[in-house]
GUDO-185904 format. One line per 8 residues: their letters; for each residue x, y, z of N, C-alpha, C, O, CB. Coordinates in nm, 3 decimals, padded with zeros to 5 digits. Glycine has a CB too. Layout:
N
a) X Y Z X Y Z X Y Z X Y Z X Y Z; ...
end
This chain:
89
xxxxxxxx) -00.478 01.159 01.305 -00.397 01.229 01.207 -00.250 01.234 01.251 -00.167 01.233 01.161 -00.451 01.369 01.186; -00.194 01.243 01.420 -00.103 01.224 01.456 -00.053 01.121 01.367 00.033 01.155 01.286 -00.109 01.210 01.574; -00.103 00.970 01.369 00.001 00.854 01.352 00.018 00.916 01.178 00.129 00.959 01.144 -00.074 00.651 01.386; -00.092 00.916 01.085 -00.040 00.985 00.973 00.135 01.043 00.975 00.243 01.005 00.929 -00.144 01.108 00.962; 00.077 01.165 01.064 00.215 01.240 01.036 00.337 01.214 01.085 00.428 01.297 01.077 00.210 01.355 01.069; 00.353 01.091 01.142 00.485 01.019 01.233 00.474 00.934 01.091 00.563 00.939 01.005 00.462 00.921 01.433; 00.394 00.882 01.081 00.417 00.779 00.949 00.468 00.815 00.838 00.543 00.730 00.789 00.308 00.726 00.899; 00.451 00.932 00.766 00.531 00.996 00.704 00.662 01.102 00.703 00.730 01.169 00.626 00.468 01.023 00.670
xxxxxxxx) 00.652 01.077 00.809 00.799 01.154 00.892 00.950 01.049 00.828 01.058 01.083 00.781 00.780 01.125 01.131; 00.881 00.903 00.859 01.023 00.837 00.820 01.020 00.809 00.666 01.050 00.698 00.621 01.051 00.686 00.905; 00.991 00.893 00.604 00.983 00.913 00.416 01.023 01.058 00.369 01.019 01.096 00.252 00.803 00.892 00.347; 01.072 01.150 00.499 01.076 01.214 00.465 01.185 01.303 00.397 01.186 01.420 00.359 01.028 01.222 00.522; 01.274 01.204 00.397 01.428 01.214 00.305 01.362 01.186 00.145 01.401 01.233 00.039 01.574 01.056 00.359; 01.271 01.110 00.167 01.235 01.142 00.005 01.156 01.242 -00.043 01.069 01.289 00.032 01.171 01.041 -00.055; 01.173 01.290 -00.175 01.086 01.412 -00.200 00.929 01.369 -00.273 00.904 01.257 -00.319 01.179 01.519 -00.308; 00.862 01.452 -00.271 00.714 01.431 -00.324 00.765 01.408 -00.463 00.751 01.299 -00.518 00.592 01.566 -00.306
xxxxxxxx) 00.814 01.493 -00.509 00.847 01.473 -00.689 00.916 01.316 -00.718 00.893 01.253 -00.822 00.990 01.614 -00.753; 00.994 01.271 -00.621 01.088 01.149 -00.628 00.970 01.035 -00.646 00.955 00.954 -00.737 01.196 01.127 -00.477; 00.888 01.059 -00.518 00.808 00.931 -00.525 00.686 00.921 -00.631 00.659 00.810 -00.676 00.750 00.909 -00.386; 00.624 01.017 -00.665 00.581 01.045 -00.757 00.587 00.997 -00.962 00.514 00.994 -01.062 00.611 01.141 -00.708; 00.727 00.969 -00.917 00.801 00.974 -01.057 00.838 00.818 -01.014 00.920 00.762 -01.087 00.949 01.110 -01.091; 00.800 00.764 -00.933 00.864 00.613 -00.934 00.793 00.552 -01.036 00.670 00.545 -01.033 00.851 00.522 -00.793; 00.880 00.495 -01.150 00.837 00.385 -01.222 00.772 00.252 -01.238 00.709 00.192 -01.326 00.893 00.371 -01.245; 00.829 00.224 -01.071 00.785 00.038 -01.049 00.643 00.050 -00.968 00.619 00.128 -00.876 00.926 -00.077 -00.925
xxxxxxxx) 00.533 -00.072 -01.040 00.436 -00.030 -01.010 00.426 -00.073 -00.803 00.485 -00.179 -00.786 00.328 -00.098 -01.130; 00.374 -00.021 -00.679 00.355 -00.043 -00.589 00.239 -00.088 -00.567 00.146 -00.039 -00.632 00.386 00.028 -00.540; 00.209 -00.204 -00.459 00.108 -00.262 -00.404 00.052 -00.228 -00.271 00.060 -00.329 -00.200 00.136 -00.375 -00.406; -00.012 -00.105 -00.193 00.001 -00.043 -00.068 -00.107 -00.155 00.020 -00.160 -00.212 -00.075 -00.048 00.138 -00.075; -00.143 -00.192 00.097 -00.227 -00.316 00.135 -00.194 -00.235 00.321 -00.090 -00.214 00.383 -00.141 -00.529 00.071; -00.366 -00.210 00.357 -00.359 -00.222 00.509 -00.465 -00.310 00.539 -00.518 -00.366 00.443 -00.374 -00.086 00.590; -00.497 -00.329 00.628 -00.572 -00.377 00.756 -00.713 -00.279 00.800 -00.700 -00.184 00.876 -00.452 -00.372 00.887; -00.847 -00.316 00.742 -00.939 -00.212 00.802 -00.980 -00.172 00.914 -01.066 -00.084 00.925 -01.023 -00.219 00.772
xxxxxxxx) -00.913 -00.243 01.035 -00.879 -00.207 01.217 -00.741 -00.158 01.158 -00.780 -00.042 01.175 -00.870 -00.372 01.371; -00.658 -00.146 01.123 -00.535 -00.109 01.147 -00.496 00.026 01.248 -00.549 00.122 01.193 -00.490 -00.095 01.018; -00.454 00.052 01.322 -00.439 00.148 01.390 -00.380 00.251 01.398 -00.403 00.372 01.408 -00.427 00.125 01.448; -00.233 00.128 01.388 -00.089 00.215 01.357 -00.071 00.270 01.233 00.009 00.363 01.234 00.036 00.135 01.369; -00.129 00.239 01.104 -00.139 00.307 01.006 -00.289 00.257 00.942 -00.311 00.174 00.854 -00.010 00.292 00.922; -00.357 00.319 01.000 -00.482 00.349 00.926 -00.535 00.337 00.740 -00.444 00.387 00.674 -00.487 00.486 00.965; -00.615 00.302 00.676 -00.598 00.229 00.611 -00.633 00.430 00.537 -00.637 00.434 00.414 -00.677 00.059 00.610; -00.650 00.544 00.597 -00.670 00.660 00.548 -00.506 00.698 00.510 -00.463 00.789 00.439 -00.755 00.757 00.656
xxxxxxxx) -00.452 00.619 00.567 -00.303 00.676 00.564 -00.216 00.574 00.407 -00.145 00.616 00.316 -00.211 00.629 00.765; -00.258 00.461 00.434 -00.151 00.396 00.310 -00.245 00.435 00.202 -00.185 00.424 00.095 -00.109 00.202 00.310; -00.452 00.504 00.171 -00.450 00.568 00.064 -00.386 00.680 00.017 -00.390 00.732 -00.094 -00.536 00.583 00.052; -00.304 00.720 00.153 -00.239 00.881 00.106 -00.149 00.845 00.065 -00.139 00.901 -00.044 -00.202 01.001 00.198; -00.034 00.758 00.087 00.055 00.710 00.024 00.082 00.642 -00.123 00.162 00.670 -00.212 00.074 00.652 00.096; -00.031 00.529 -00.109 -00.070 00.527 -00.236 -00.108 00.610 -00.323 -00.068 00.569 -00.432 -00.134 00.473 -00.241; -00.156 00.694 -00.333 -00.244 00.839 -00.371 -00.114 00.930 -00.455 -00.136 00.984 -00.563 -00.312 00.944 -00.191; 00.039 00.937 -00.374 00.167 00.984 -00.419 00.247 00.914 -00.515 00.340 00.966 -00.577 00.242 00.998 -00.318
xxxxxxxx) 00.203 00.771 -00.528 00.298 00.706 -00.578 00.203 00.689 -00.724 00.080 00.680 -00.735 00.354 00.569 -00.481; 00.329 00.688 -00.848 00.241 00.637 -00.968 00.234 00.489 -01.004 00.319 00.409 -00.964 00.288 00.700 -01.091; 00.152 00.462 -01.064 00.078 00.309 -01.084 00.133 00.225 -00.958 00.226 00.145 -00.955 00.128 00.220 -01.250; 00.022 00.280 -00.826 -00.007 00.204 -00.759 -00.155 00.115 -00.727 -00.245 00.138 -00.807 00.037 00.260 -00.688; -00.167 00.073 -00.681 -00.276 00.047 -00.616 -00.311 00.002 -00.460 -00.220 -00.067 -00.416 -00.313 -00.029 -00.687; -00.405 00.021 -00.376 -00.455 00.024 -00.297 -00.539 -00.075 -00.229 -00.645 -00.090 -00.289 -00.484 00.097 -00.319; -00.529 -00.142 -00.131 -00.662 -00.209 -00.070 -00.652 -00.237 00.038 -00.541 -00.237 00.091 -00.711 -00.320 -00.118; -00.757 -00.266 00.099 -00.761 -00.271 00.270 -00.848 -00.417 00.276 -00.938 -00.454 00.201 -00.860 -00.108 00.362
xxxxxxxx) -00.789 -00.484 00.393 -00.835 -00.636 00.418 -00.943 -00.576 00.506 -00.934 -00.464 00.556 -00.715 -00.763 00.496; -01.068 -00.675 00.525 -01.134 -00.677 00.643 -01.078 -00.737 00.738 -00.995 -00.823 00.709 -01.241 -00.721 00.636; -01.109 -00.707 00.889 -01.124 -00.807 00.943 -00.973 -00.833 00.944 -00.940 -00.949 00.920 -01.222 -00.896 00.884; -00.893 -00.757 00.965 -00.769 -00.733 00.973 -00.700 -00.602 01.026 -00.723 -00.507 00.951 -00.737 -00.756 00.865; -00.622 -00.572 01.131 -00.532 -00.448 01.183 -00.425 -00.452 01.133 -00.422 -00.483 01.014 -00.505 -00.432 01.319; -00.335 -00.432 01.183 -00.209 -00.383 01.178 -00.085 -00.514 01.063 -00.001 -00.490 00.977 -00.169 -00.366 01.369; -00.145 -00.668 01.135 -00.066 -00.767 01.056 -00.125 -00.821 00.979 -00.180 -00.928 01.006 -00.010 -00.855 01.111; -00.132 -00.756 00.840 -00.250 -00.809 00.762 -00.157 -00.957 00.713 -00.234 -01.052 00.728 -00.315 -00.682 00.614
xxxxxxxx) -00.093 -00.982 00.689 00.023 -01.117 00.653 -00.014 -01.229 00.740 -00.034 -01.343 00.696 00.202 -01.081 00.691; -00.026 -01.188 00.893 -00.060 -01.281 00.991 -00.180 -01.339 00.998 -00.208 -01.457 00.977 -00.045 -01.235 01.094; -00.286 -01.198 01.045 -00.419 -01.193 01.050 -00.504 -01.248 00.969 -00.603 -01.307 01.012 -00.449 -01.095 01.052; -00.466 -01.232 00.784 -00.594 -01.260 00.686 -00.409 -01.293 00.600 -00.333 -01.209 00.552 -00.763 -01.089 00.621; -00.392 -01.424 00.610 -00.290 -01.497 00.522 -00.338 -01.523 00.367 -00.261 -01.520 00.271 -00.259 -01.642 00.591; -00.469 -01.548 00.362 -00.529 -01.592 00.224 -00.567 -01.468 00.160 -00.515 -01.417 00.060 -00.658 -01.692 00.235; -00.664 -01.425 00.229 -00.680 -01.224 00.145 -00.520 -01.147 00.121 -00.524 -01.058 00.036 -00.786 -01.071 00.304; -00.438 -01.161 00.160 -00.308 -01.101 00.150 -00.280 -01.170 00.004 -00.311 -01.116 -00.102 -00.193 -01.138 00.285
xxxxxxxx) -00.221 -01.294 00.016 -00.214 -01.370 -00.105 -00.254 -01.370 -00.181 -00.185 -01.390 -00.281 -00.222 -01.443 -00.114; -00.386 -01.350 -00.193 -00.496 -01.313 -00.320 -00.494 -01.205 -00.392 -00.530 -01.181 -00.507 -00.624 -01.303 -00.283; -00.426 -01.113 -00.272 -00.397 -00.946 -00.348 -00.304 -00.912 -00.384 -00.303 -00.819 -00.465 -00.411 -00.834 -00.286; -00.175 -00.975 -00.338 -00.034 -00.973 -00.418 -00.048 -01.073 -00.532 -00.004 -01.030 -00.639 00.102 -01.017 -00.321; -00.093 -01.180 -00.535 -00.088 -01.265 -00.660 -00.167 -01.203 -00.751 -00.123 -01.195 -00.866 -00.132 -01.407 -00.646; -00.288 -01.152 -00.723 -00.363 -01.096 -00.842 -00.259 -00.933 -00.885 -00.217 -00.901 -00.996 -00.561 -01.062 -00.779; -00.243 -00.852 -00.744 -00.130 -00.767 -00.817 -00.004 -00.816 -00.918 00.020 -00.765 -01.027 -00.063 -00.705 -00.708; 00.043 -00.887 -00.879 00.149 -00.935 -00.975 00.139 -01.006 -01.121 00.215 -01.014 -01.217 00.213 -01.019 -00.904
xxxxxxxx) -00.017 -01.063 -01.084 -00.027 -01.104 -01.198 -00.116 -00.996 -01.312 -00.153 -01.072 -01.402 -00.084 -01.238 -01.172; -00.139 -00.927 -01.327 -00.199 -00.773 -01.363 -00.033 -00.687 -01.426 -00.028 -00.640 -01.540 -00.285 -00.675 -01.171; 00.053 -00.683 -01.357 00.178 -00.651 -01.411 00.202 -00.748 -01.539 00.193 -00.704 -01.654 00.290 -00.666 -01.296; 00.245 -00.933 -01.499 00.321 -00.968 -01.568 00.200 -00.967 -01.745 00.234 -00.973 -01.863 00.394 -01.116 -01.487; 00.022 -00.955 -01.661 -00.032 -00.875 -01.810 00.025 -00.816 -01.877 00.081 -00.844 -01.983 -00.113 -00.790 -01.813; 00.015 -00.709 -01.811 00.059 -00.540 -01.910 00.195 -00.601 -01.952 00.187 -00.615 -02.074 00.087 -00.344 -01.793; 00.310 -00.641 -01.911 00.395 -00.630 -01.944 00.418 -00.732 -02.071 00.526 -00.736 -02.128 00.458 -00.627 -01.842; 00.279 -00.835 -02.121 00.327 -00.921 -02.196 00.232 -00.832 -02.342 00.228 -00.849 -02.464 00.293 -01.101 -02.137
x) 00.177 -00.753 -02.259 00.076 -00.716 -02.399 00.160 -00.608 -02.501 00.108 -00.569 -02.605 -00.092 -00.624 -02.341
end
């Protein structure tokens, strides 16, 4: 719970209401070893922000970009492509 609360320490110039009210949709993505931020921690984050979504790689810690290159890709392309949906409907 420590790293949690260091992890949100450097957000903490922003307010709950601010992030809350963000318009643009966010993509939060951890690592299910992740350590340094636990994959309990980017659901809390995600959890604050509106129209986000959430997911955790297997078989992946901390560099999910490095670690699982193709599951990363798969989840930003399918995120993005889910936006440029909504946005055509």
């Amino acid at each position: 719970m420590a790293m949690c609360r260091a992890y949100y320490r450097q957000f903490k110039w922003v307010e709950d209401y601010q992030v809350g009210g963000c318009g643009v949709p966010a993509c939060v993505i951890t690592g299910e070893a992740d350590q340094l931020t636990p994959p309990r921690c980017g659901r809390a984050v995600a959890a604050e922000i509106n129209h986000s979504a959430f997911y955790t790689v297997p078989k992946a810690g901390h560099q999910v970009m490095q670690e699982q290159p193709e599951a990363m890709h798969a989840i930003v392309d399918g995120f993005l492509a889910n936006i440029v949906k909504h946005m055509n409907a």
